[in-house]
C-alpha positions in Angstrom: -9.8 -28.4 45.8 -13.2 -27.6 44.1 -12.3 -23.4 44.2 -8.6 -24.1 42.7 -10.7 -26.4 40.0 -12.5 -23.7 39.2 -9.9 -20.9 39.0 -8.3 -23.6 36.7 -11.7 -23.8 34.3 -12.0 -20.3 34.3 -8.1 -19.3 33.9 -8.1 -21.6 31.2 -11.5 -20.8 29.2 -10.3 -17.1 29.4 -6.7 -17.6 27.7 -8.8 -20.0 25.0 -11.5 -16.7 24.6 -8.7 -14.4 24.2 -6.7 -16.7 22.1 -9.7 -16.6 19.1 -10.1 -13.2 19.0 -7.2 -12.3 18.3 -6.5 -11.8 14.5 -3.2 -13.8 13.4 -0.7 -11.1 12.0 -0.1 -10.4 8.3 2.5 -11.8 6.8 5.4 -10.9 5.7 5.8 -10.7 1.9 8.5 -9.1 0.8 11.1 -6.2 1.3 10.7 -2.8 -0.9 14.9 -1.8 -1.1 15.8 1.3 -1.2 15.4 3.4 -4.4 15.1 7.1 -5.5 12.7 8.3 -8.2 10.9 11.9 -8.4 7.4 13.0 -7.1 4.6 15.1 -8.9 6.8 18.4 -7.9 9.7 17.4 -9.1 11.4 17.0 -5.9 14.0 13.7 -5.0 11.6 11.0 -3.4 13.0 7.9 -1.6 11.9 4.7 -0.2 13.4 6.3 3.0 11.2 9.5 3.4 8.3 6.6 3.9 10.2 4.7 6.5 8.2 4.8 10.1 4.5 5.5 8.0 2.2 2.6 6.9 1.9 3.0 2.9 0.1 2.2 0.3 0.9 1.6 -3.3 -0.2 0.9 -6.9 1.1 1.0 -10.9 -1.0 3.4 -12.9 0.1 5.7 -15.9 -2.0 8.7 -16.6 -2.8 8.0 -20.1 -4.7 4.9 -19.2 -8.1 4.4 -20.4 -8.6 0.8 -19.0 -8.4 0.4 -15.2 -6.1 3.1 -13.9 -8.6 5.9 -13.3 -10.6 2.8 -11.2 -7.4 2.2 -8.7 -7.0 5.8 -8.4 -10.5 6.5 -7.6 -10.0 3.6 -5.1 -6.5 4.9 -4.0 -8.7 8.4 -3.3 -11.1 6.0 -1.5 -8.4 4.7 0.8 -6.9 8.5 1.4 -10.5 9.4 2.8 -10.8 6.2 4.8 -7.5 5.9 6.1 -5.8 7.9 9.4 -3.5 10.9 8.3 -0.2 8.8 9.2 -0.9 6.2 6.3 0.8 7.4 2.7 -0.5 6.1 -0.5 2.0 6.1 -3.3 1.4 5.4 -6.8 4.4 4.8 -9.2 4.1 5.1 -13.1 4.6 2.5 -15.4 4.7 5.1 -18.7 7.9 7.4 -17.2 8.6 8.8 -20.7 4.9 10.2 -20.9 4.2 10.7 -17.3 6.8 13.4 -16.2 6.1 15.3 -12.4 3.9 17.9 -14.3 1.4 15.5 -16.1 1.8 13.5 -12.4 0.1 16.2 -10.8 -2.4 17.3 -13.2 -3.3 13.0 -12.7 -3.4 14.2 -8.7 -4.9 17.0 -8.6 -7.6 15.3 -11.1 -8.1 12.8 -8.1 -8.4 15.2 -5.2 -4.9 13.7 -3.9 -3.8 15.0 -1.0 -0.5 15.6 -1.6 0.5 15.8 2.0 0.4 11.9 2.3 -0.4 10.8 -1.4 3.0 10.7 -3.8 2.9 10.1 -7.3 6.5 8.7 -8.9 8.6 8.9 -11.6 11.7 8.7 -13.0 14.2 6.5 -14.4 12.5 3.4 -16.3 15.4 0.5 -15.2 14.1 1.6 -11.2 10.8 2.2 -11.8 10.6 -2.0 -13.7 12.9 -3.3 -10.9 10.4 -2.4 -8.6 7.3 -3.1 -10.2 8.8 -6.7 -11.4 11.5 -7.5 -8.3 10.3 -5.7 -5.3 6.7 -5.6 -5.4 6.3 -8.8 -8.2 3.7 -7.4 -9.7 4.3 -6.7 -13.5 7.3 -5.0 -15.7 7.3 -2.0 -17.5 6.9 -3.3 -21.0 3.6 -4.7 -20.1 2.1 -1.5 -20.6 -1.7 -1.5 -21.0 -1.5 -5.2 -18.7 0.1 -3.7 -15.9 -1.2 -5.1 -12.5 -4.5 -4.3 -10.7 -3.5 -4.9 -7.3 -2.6 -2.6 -4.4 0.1 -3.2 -2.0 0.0 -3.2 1.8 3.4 -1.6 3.3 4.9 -1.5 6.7 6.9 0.8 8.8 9.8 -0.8 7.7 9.5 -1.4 4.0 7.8 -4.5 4.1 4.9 -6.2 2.1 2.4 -7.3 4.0 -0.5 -7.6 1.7 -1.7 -7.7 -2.0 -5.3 -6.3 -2.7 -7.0 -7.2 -6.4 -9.6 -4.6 -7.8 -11.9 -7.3 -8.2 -11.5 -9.0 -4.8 -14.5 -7.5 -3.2 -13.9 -4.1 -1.8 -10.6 -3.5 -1.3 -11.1 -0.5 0.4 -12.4 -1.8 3.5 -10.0 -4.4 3.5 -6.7 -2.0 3.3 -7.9 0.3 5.3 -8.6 -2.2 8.3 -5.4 -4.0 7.6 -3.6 0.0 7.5 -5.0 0.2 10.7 -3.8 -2.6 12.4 -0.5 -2.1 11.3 -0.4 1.5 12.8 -2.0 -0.1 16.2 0.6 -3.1 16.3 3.9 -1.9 14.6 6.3 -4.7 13.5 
């Protein structure tokens, strides 16, 4: 009786150990839908080429003087302190100005790697849908008051997690939630 006791005590104060370090998963925010724009080259780019790779993404225009040369200096942070596998796509919220070539320049400025790190444009209707319906961060005609906040994408489209540019170091914190989406795919 005492040895089963103890088997108990011990079965049980292992599953409780094991419970509390586990980290609860991240939630699920939203769904991306399908859309088609075009990258810094010019080429077709669709939600679809991203399906199977953890992403990351964020509104900038390349014009900006206020914060969008920050969050690209971050979104470069994140490319160095990511794993290969993880994209990081930024979408424009000035398409008239910021055609593939000026897109580019923007990258190229950054030290994007343009293996895993996508910048989009393309038609204005798509570009607000997603900025306003899919990712709820903003529209278009916000312009200079266009969100600040990265987004936290999974294999299969979906959000699971907004980062602020003044929340800390969002860096560390994408980069450690990138991770354990790659380690625990949905």
């Amino acid at each position: 009786m005492k040895l089963y006791f103890k088997t108990g005590s011990l079965l049980l104060l292992l599953i409780v150990l094991g419970a509390c370090g586990r980290e609860k998963p991240l939630p699920v925010l939203g769904q991306v839908p399908q859309f088609q724009l075009f990258d810094q080259e010019g080429q077709k780019f669709q939600r679809s080429d991203l399906d199977g790779h953890v992403w990351v993404a964020d509104f900038i225009f390349t014009n900006c003087e206020g914060p969008c040369p920050r969050m690209t200096s971050h979104m470069h942070e994140i490319q160095k302190a990511t794993r290969p596998g993880v994209k990081l796509v930024s979408f424009t919220v000035d398409p008239e100005r910021d055609t593939p070539q000026a897109l580019a320049a923007y990258g190229r400025k950054f030290s994007a790697d343009d293996s895993r790190w996508t910048f989009l444009t393309g038609n204005p209707g798509t570009l607000n849908m997603l900025d306003r319906d899919a990712f709820k961060l903003g529209t278009l005609d916000a312009g200079m008051d266009h969100s600040t906040r990265f987004v936290l994408i999974d294999q299969k489209g979906r959000i699971r997690g907004y980062y602020r540019l003044g929340d800390g170091d969002p860096v560390a914190r994408i980069s450690k939630d990138a991770a354990r989406l790659e380690a625990n795919p949905a």
